[in-house]
Each structure stands twice: as C-alpha cells, then as structure tokens.
C-alpha positions as CSV (number, residue, x, y, z in Angstrom):
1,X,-9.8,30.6,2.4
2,X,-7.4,28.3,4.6
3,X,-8.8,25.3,6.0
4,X,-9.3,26.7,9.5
5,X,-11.3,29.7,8.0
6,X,-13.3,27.1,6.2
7,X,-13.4,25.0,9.5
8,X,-15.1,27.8,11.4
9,X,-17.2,28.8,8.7
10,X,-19.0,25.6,7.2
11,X,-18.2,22.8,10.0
12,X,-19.8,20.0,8.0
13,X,-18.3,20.7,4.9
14,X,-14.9,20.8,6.6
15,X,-15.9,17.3,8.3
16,X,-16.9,15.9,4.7
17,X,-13.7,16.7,3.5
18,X,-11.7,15.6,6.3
19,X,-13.4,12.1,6.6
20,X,-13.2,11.8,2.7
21,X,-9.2,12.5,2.9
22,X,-9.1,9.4,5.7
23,X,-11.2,7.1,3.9
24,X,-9.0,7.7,0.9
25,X,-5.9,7.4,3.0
26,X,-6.8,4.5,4.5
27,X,-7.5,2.8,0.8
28,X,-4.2,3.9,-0.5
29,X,-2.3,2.0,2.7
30,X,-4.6,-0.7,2.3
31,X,-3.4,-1.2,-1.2
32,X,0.3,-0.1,-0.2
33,X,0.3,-3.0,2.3
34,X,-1.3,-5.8,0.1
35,X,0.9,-5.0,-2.7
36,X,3.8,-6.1,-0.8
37,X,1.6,-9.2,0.7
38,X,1.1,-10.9,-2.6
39,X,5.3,-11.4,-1.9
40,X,5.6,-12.7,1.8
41,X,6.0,-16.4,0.7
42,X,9.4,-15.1,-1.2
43,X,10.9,-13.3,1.3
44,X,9.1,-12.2,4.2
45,X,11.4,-10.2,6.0
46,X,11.9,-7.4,3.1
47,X,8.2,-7.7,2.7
48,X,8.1,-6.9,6.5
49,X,10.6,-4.1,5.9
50,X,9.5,-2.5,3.1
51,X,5.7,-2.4,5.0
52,X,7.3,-0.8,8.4
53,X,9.6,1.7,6.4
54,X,6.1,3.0,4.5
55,X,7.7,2.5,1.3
56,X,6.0,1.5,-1.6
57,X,6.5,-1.5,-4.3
58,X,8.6,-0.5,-6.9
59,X,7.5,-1.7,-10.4
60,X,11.2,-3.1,-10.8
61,X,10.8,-4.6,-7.4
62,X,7.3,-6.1,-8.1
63,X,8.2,-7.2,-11.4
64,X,12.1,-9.1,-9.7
65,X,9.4,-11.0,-7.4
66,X,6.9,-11.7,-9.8
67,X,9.8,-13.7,-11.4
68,X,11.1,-15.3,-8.4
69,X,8.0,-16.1,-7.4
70,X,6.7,-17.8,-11.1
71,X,10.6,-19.6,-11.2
72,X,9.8,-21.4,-7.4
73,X,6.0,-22.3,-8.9
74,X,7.8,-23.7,-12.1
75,X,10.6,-25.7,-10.0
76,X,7.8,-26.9,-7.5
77,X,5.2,-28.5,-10.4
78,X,8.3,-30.0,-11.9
79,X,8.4,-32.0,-8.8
C-alpha cells in the first residue's frame, strides 16, 4: 500500500502519521538549530551559516568550539 492508497483508505490514520512525521521534524530542527546556538558567542557568522545552509554540527566541529569556547572562559577568569 502507497501512502495515497492508505490516504484514501483510512484518512485518520494517514493524518496520525503525517502530523507525527512534522512534530518529529520539527524536534529534530529544533535540536539542529540549538546545537549550533550553544556557539554564537564564538563566532556568530559560521553559526549563522551553518543554520541557513541546513547543515548539522559536526562532532569535530562541536568539539573545535567546545575548546575555543572553554580557552576564552579560561583567559577571561584569569582576568
């Protein structure tokens, strides 16, 4: 059965589904989006690049700013 086959025969089902694959999309970008947040005080135009391009935070990425980012803290309690 294809989906529009399922769509004509059990309408409410096919709804269920379709509003669950949304709400689950939505989550996913939601997370996509604050994962590259947690960096916008290191450099907030690749943040704002790598949001608009739909790409996702690379663990080598995430882990290069998660260095930056406890270097800056480290320099700025020092002072």
């Amino acid at each position: 059965m294809n989906s529009e086959q399922l769509k004509n025969k059990s309408p409410e089902l096919y709804n269920a589904i379709f509003k669950a694959g949304i709400t689950e999309g939505a989550k996913v970008e939601r997370e996509r989006v604050e994962s590259w947040l947690d960096y916008a005080d290191t450099n907030l135009d690749e943040v704002k690049q790598g949001i608009a391009c739909g790409n996702d935070l690379k663990k080598d990425v995430d882990d290069f700013y998660a260095e930056i980012d406890s270097k800056i803290k480290s320099i700025e309690q020092s002072n």
